[in-house]
N, C-alpha and C positions, 0 to 999 in steps of 0.2 A: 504494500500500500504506500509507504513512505519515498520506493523510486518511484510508483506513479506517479505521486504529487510531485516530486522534483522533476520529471521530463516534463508535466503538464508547463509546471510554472513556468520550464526553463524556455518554450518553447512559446510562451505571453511575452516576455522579454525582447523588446525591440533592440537591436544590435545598436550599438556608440554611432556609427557611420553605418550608410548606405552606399553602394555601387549601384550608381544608376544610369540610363541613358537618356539623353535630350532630346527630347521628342518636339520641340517648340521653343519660344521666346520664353523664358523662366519657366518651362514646364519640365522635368523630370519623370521617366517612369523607371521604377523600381517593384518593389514587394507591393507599395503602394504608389498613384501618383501624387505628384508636388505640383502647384503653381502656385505663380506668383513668388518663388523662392528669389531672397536677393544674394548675389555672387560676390564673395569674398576674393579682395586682390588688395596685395600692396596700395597702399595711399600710390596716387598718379596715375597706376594702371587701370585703366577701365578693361571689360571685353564681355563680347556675347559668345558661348562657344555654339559650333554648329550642331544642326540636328546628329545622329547620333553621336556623338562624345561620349566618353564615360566621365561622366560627373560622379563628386561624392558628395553627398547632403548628411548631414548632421543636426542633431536637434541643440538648440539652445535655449536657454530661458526667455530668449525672443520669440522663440520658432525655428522653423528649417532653416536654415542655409547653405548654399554648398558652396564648398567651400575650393573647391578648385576640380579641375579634369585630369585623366590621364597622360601627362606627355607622350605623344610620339617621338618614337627611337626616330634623332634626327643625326648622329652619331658626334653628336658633343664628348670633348675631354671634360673630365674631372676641372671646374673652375668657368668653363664656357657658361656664356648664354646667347641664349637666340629669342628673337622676339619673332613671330610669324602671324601671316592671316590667312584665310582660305581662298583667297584671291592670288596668294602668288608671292607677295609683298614679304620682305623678308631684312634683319637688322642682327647681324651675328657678330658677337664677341667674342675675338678669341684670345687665346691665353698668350698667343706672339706678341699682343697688343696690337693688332690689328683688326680693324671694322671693318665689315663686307655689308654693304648693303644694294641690294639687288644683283646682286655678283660681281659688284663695282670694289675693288679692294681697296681701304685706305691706310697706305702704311702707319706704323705708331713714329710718333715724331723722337727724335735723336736727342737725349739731354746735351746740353754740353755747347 
C-alpha cells in the first residue's frame, strides 16, 4: 500500500523544468500547453524563437517562463559565441579575437 501511495504521488508531481516545443508566438507545447509564456534572456537581448525549438519553461512564483531553447551544435570552441537568426543573419565571436559577421571576417586589432 505505502509504494502505491508513493508512485501515485510521485507521478502528481510536476517536474522543476519542462522540455517543450514552440508551436506559436509565446505558445509552448509540452505535457501541457503554455501561452502567453514571457522569455527569459540577458538584459539587451530580446528574441522570439521559431516554431519548433525546444524551449524549457519552468514554473515560478510569477508563473511559467521559459527560460531559454536548445542551442544548435553550431561547432563553437569552449569561450565562443554566436548570435544567429533564422533568416541567415549571423555575428560570431571567436576566441582568435576575431568577428565574423555574415562571413565578412574582422580581424582583432594589434595592441601596441
Amino acid at each position: 500500500m505505502w509504494i502505491s501511495q508513493q508512485i501515485i504521488a510521485a507521478q502528481k508531481r510536476q517536474p522543476v523544468a519542462e522540455l517543450t516545443e514552440v508551436t506559436g508566438t509565446a505558445v509552448m507545447q509540452g505535457a501541457n500547453e503554455y501561452r502567453g509564456v514571457p522569455l527569459c534572456a540577458p538584459w539587451g537581448i530580446a528574441y522570439m524563437p521559431p516554431n519548433t525549438a525546444q524551449a524549457v519553461v519552468v514554473g515560478t512564483n510569477a508563473g511559467n517562463t521559459c527560460v531559454g531553447t536548445i542551442a544548435e551544435s553550431k561547432g563553437l570552441a569552449p569561450g565562443e559565441l554566436m548570435l544567429f537568426s533564422s533568416g541567415g543573419a549571423c555575428v560570431y565571436l571567436k576566441n582568435s579575437g576575431e568577428v565574423v559577421i555574415n562571413g565578412q571576417i574582422f580581424a582583432a586589432k594589434k595592441e601596441g
